[in-house]
C-alpha positions in Angstrom: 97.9 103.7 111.0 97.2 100.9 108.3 95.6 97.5 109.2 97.6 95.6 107.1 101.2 95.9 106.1 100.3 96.3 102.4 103.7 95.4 100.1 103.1 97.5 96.8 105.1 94.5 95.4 104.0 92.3 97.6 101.9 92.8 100.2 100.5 90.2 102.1 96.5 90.4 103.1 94.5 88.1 105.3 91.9 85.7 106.1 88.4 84.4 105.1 85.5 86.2 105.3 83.2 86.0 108.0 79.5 88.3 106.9 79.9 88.6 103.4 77.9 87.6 100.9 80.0 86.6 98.3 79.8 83.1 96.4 81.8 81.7 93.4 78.3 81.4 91.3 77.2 84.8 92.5 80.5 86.2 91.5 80.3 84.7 88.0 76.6 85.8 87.3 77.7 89.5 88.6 80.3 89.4 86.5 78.9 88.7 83.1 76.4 91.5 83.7 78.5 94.2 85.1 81.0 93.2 82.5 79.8 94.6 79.7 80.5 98.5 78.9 77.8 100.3 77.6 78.1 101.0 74.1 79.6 97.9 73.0 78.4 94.7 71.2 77.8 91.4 73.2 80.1 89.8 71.0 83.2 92.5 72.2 82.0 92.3 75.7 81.9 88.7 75.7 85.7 88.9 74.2 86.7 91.0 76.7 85.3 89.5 79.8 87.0 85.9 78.4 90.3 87.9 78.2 90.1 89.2 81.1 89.4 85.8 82.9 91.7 84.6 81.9 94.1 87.3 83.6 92.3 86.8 86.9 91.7 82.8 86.7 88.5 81.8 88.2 86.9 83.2 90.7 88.3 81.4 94.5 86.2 78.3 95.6 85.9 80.1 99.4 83.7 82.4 98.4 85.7 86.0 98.3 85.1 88.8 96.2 85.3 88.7 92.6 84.3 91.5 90.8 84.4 93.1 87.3 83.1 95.9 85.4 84.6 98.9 83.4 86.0 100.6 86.9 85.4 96.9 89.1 85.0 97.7 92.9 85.5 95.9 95.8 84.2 96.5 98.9 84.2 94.0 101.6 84.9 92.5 105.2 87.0 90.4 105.6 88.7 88.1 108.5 92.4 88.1 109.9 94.7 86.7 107.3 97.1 86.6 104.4 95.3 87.5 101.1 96.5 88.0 97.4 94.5 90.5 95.7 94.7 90.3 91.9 93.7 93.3 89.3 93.2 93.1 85.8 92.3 95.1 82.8 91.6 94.6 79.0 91.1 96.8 76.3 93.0 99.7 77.6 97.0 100.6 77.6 97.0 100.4 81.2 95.1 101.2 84.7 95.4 102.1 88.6 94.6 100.0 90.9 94.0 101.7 94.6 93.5 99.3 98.0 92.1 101.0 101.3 92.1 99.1 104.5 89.2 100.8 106.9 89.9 104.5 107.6 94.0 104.3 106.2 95.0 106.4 102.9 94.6 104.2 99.6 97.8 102.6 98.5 97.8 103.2 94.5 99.5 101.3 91.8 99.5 101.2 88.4 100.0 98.7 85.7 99.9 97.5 82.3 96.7 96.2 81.1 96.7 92.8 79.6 98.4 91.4 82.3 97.6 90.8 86.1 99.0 93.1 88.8 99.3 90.6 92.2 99.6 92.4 95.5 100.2 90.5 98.7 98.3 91.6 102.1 99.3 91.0 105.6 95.5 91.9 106.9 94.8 92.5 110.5 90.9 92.2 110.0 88.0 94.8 108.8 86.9 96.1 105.6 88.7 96.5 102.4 88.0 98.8 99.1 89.5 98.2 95.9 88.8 99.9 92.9 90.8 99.3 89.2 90.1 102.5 86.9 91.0 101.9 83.1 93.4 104.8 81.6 92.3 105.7 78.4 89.9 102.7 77.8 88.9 101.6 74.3 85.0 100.4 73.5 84.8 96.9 75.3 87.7 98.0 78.0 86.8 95.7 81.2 88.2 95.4 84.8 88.7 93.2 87.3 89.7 92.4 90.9 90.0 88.8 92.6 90.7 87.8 96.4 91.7 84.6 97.3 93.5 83.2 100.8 97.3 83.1 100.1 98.9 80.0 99.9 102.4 80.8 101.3 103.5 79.8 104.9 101.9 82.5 107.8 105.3 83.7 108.7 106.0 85.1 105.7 105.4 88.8 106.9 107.9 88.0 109.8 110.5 86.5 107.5 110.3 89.9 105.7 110.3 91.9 108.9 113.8 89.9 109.1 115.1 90.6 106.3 114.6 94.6 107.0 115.8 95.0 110.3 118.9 93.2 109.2 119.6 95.5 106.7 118.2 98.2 108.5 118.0 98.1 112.1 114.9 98.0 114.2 112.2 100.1 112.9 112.2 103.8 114.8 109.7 106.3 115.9 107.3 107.6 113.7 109.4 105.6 110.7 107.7 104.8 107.6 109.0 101.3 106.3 107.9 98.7 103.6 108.9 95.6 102.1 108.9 95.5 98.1 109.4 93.4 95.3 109.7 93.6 91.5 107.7 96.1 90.1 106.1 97.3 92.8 105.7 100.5 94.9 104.5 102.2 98.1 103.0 105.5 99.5 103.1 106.9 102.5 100.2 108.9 102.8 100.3 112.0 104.2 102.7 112.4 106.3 102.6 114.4 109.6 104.0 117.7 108.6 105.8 118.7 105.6 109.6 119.7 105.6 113.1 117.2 104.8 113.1 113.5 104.9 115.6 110.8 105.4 115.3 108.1 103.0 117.1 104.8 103.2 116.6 101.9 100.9 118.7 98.3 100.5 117.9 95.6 98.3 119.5 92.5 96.9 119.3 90.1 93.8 120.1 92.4 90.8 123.2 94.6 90.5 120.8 97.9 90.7 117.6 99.1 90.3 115.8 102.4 89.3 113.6 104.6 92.2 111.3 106.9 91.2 109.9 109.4 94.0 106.9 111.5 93.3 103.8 113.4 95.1 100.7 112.1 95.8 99.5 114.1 92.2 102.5 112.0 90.7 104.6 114.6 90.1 108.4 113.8 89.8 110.5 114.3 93.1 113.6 112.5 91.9 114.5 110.2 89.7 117.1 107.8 91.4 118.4 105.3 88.3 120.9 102.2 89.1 120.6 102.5 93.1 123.4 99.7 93.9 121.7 96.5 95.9 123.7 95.3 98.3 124.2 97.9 100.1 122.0 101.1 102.3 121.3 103.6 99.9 120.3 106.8 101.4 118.9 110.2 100.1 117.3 113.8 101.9 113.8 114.4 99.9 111.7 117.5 100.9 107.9 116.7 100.9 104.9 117.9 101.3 102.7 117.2 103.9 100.7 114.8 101.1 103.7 112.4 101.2 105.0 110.7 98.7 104.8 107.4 96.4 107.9 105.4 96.1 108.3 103.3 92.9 110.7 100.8 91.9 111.7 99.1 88.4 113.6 96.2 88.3 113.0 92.5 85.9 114.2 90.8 88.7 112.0 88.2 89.7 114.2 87.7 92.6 114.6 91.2 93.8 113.7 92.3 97.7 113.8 95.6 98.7 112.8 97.9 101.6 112.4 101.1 101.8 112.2 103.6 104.7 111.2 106.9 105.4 112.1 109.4 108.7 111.6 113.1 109.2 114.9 114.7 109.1 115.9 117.7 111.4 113.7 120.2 108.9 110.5 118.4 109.2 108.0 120.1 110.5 109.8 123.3 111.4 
């Protein structure tokens, strides 16, 4: 079971670190050498890794990773706490960005590059891995991945915890359940035997929003266009025993969502 409740939208991930070794002066001097692709010219690396700074902002004055590179890795421990994670990429059309707290499945997102992809962790402690892979990078492509403490109140997690068992009652046996926001998704990892599921989903701020279901190779399960907020939406999916990644498209910069998972009365016969 995960260590953190990790909101492919947002996600909340915590605390300070304890035994790492991680500095904002080290961070900058790893960066400008691991920065620059092989194959390019100082001048394009230097171009990108500027670019890409200035996606990810400087690295955080505590200390916390900050890495970069042409697939940027981050491997650390960390403390107890809410984090916000931050990937970036330059020089390619877009990337994947996967998150894996200690022994848990990795939690895999992808996103456009030129932009930042912000994902908020409720962390219960221990290590994390991160890695951002490029999709079909161009000479000078760079990555990069930034933790910093986040800002917000500590009971954010539970005010989200609200919010879904309001909508959706209290959270059941063996029930997968997530909080969301724009843009974002979730997996489920694999799941404990393959067969029907029960999934429900609610969300409020735009009229509707589009779900798109697929297997952990991220092939199509079902497309779900203009699910109605305001209101449970529920759906049977038959998966496989790798489980499945829930994504959801919105421009709503005020959207929540949640999404939950149960075995239905096939599973696992």
């Amino acid at each position: 079971m995960n260590r953190c409740a990790l909101i492919a939208v947002a996600v909340s991930l915590a605390g300070g670190l304890s035994a790492c070794e991680y500095s904002p002066g080290d961070a900058r001097a790893s960066s400008s050498s691991a920065g620059q692709p092989s194959g390019s010219s100082p001048a394009s690396a230097e171009s990108s890794m500027a670019a890409l700074m200035r996606v990810l902002g400087p690295p955080d004055a505590t200390g916390l990773p900050y890495e970069t590179g042409p697939d940027a890795t981050l491997n650390a421990e960390i403390e107890p706490r809410q984090y916000l994670l931050t990937a970036g990429c330059v020089g390619a059309p877009g990337a994947e960005v996967s998150v894996t707290f200690g022994d848990s499945s990795a939690e895999k997102y992808s996103f456009s590059c030129g932009m930042g992809k912000v994902i908020q962790i409720d962390h219960a402690g221990g290590r994390i891995l991160a890695e951002v892979v490029a999709q079909e990078p161009r000479a000078g492509a760079v990555t990069g991945l930034k933790l910093k403490p986040h800002p917000a109140p500590r009971d954010m997690a539970a005010r989200n915890q609200g919010w879904m068992t309001e909508h959706l009652g209290q959270q059941k046996p063996g029930e997968f359940r997530r909080f969301l926001s724009s843009g974002e998704g979730t997996s489920t990892g694999p799941l404990a035997s393959a067969g029907m599921y029960d999934l429900a989903f609610v969300c409020s701020g735009p009229d509707s929003v589009d779900l798109l279901a697929m297997n952990a190779n991220g092939d199509p399960i079902a497309e779900l266009p203009d699910v109605p907020c305001g209101q449970v939406f529920r759906t049977a999916l038959q998966l496989n025993a790798d489980g499945v990644q829930i994504l959801l498209d919105s421009d709503s910069d005020g959207l929540r969502a949640a999404v939950s998972m149960l075995p239905g009365q096939k599973a696992g016969s």
